[in-house]
GUZA-936709 format. One record per residue: residue number from 1; residue in three letters; y, x, z of N, C-alpha, C, O, CB in turn. Coordinates in Angstrom, 2 decimals. Glycine has a CB too. Example, Ala and Ser with C-alpha at 12.3 -4.5 7.8 and 13.67 -1.06 7.14 Angstrom:
# residues 2
   k   r n.north  n.east    n.up ca.north ca.east   ca.up c.north  c.east    c.up o.north  o.east    o.up cb.north cb.east   cb.up
   1 Ala   -5.69   13.19    7.80    -4.50   12.30    7.80   -3.30   13.20    7.80   -3.32   14.24    8.46    -4.47   11.31    9.05
   2 Ser   -2.25   12.85    7.08    -1.06   13.67    7.14    0.03   12.90    7.87    1.14   13.41    8.04    -0.60   14.08    5.72
***
This chain:
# residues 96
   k   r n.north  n.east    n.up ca.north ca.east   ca.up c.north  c.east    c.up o.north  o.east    o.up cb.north cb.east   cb.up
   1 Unk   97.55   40.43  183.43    97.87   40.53  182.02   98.42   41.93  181.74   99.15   42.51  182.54    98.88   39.44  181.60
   2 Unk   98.04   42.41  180.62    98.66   44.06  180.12   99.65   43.89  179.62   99.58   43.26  178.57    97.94   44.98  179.08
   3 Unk  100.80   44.25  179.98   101.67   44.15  178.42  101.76   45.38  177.60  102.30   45.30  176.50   103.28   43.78  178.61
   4 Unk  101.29   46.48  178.00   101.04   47.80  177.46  100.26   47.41  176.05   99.22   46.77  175.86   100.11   48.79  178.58
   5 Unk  101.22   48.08  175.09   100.77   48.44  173.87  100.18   49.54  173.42  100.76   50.61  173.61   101.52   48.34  173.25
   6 Unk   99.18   49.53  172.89    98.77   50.99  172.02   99.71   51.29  170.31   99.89   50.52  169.36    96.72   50.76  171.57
   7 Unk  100.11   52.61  170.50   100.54   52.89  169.01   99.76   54.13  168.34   99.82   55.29  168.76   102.19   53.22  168.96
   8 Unk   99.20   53.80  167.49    98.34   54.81  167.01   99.19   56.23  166.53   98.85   57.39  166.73    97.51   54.13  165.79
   9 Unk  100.07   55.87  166.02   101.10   57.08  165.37  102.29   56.89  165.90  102.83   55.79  166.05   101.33   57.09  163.76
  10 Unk  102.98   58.53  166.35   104.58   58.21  166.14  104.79   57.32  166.12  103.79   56.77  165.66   105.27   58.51  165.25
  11 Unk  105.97   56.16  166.45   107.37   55.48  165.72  107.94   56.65  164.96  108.03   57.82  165.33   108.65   54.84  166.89
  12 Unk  108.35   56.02  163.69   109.26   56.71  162.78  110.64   56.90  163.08  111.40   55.97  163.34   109.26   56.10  161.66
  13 Unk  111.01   58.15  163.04   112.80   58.90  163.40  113.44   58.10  162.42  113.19   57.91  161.23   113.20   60.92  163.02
  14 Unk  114.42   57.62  163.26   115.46   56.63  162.32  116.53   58.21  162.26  116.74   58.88  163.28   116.37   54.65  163.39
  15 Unk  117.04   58.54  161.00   117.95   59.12  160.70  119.07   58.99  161.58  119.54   57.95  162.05   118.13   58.85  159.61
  16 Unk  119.40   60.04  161.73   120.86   59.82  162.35  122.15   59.98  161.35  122.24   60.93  160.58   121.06   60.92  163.54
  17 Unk  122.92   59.18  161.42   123.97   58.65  160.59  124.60   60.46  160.21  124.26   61.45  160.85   125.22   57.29  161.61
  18 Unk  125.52   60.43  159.08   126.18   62.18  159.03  127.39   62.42  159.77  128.47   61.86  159.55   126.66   62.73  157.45
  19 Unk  127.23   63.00  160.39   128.07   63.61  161.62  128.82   64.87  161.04  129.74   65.29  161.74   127.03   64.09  162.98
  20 Unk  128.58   65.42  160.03   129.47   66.51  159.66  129.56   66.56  158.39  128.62   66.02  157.80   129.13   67.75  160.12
  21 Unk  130.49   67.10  157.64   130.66   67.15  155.94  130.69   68.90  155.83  131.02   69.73  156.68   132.47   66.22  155.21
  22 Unk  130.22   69.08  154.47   129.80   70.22  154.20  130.92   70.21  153.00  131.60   69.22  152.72   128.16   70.39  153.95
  23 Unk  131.03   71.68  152.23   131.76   71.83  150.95  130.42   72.77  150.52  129.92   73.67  151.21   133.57   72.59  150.97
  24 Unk  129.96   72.30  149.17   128.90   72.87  148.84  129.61   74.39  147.69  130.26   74.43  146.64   127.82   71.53  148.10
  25 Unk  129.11   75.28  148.48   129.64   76.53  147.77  128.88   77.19  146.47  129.46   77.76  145.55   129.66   77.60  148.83
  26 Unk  127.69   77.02  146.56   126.41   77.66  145.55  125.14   76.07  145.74  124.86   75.35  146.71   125.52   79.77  146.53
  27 Unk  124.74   76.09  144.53   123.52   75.66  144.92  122.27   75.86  143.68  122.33   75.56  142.48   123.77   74.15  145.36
  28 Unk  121.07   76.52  144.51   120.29   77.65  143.55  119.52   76.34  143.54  119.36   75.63  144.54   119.51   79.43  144.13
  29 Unk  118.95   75.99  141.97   117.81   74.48  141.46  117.29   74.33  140.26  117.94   74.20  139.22   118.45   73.06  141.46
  30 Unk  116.08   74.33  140.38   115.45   74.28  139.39  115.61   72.56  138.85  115.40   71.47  139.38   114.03   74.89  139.76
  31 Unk  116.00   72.93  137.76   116.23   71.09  137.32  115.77   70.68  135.18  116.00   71.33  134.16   118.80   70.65  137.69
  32 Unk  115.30   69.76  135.37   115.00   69.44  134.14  115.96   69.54  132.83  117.08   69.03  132.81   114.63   68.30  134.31
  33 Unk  115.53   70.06  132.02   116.36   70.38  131.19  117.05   68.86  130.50  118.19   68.52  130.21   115.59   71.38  130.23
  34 Unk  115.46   68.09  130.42   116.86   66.79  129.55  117.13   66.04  131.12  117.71   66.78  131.91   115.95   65.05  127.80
  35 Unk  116.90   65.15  131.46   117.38   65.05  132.48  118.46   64.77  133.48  119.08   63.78  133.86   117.19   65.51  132.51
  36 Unk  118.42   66.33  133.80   119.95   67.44  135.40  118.76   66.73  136.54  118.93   66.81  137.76   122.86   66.31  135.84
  37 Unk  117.58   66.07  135.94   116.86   65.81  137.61  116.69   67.00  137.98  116.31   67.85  137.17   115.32   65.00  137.83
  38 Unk  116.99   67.34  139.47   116.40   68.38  140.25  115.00   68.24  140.68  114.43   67.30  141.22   117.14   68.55  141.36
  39 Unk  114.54   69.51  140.27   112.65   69.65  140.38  112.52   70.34  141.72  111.79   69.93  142.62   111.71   70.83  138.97
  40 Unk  113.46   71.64  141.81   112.67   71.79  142.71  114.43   72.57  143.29  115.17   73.14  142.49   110.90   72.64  142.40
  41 Unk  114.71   72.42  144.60   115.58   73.05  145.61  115.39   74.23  146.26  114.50   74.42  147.09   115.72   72.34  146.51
  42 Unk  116.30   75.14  145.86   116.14   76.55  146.15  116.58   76.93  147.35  116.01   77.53  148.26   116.73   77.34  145.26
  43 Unk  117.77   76.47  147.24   118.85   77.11  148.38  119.96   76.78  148.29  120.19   76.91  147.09   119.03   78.44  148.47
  44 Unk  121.25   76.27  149.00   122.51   75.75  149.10  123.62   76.76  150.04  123.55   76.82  151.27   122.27   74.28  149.72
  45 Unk  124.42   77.38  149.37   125.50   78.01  150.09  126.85   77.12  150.94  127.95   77.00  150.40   126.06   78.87  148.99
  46 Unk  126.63   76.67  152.01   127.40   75.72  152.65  128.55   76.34  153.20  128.57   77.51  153.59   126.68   75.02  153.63
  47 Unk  129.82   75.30  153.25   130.80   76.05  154.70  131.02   74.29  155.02  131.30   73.38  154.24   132.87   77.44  154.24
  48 Unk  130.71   74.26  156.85   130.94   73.11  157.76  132.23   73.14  158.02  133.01   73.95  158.52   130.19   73.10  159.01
  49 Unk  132.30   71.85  157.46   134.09   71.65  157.73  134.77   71.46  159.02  135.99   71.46  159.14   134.61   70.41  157.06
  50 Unk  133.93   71.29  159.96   133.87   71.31  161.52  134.17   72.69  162.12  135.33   72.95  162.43   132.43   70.87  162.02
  51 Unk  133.29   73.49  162.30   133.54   74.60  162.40  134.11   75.71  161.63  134.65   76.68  162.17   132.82   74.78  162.68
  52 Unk  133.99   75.55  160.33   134.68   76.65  159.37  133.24   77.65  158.79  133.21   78.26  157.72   136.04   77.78  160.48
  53 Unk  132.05   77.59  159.89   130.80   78.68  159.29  130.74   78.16  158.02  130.93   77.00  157.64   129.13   78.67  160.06
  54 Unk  130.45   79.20  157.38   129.55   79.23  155.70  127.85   80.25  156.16  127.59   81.12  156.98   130.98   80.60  153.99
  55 Unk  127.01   79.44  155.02   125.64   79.89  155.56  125.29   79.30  154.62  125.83   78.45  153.92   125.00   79.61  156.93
  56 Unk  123.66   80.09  154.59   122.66   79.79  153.26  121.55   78.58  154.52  121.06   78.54  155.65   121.52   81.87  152.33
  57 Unk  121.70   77.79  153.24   120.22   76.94  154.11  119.27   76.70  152.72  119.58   76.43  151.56   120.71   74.91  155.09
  58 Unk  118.12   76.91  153.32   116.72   76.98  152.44  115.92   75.90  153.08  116.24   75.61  154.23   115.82   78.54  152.50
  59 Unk  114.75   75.13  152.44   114.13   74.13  152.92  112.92   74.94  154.33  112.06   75.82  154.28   113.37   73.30  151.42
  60 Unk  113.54   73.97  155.58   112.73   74.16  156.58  114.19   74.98  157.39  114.29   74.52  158.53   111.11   75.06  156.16
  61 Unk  115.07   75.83  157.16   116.13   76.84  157.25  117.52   76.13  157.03  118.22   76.61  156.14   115.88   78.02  156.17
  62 Unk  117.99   75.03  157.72   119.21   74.58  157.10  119.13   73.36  156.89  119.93   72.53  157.31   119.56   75.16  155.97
  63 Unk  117.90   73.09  156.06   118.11   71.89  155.20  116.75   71.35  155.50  115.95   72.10  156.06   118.48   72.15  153.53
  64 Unk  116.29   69.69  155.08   115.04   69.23  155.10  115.12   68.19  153.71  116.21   67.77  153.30   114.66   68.52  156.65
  65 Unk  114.05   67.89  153.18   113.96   67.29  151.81  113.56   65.72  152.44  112.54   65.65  153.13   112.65   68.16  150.63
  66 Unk  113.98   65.08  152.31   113.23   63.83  152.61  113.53   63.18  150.85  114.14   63.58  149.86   114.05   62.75  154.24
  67 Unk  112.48   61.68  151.33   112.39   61.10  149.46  113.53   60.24  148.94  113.51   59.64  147.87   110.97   59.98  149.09
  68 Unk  114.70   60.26  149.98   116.06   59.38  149.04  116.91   60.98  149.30  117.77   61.21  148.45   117.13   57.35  150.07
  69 Unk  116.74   61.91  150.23   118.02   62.78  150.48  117.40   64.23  150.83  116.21   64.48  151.04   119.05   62.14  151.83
  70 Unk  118.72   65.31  150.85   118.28   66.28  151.44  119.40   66.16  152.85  120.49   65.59  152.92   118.27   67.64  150.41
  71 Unk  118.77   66.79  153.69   119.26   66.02  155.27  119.75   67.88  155.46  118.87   68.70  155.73   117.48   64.97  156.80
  72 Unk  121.30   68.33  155.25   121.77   69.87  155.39  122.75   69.59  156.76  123.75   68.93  157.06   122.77   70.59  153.77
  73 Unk  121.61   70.71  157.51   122.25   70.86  159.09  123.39   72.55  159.02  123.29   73.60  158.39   120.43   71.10  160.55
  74 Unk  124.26   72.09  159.88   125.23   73.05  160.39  124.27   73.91  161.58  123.77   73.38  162.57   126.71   72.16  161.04
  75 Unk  124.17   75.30  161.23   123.60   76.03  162.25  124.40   76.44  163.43  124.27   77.57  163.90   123.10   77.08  161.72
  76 Unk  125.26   75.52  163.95   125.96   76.03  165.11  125.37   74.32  165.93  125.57   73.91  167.07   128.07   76.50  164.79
  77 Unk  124.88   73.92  165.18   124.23   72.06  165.57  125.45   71.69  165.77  125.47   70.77  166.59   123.07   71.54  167.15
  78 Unk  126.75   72.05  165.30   127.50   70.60  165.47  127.50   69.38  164.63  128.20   68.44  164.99   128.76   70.81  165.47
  79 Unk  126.79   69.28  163.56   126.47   68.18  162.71  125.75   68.35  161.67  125.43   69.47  161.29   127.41   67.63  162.31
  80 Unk  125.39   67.22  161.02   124.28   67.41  159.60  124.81   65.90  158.43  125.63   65.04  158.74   121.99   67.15  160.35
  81 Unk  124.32   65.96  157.58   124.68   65.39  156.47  123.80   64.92  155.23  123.27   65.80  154.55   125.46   66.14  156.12
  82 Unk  123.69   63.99  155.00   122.51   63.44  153.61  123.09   63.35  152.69  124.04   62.61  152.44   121.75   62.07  153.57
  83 Unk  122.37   64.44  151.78   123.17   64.62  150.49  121.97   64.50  148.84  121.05   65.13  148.32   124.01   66.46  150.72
  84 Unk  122.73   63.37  148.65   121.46   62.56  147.50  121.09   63.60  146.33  121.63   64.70  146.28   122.18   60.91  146.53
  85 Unk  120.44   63.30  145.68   120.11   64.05  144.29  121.24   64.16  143.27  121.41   65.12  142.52   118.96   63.30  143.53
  86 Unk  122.12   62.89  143.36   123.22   62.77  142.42  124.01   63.47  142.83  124.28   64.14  141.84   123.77   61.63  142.19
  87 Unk  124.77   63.91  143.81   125.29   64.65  144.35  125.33   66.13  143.94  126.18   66.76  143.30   124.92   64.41  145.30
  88 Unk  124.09   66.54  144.55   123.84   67.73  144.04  123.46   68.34  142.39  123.40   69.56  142.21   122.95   67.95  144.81
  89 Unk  123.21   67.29  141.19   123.58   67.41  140.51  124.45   67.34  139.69  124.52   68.00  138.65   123.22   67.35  140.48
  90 Unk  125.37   66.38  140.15   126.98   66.47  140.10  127.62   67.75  140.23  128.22   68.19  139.25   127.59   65.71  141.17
  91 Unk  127.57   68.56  141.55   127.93   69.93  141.49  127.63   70.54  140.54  128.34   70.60  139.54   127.56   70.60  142.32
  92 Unk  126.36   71.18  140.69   125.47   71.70  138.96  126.76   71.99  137.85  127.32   73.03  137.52   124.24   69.97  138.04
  93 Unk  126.93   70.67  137.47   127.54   70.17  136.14  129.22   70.92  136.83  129.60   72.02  136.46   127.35   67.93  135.76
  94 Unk  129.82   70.25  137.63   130.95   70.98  137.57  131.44   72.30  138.03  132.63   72.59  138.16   131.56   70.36  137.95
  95 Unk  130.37   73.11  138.29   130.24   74.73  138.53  130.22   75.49  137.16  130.75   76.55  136.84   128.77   75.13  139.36
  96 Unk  129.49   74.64  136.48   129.37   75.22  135.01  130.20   75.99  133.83  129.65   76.27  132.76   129.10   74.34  134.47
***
């Protein structure tokens, strides 16, 4: 008897829970005027509260877009963080 399975694709990466908190310093976004939906994500000026670095993360550079979050990594890899749409347009509004 086989017990060997075939999987045609990957298994899907289960997220890893957020391991580090960020203080969001800048964040560059194109967003709908009626709306505050964010269209499109520019760039986020971070400092990791872990280590103390501040750094720009850009999509692919920092940060990754997934469809409930943006998933913003600490470039020293000591941790990363999912940070929703509401969130980041929350800031928006109180930078203003």
């Amino acid at each position: 008897m086989n017990l060997q399975t075939s999987v045609p694709h990957p298994l899907p990466r289960r997220a890893m829970p957020d391991s580090c908190q960020f203080d969001l310093l800048d964040v560059n976004a194109l967003q709908d005027p009626g709306s505050g939906r964010i269209v499109h994500l520019y760039s986020m000026v971070a400092r990791c509260l872990s280590c103390e670095v501040i750094f720009k993360a850009q999509e692919g550079q920092g940060f990754v877009s997934t469809s409930a979050a943006r998933v913003l990594r600490c470039p020293t890899g000591c941790g990363e963080q999912a940070l929703k749409g509401a969130a980041l347009r929350q800031w928006q509004l109180q930078s203003a």
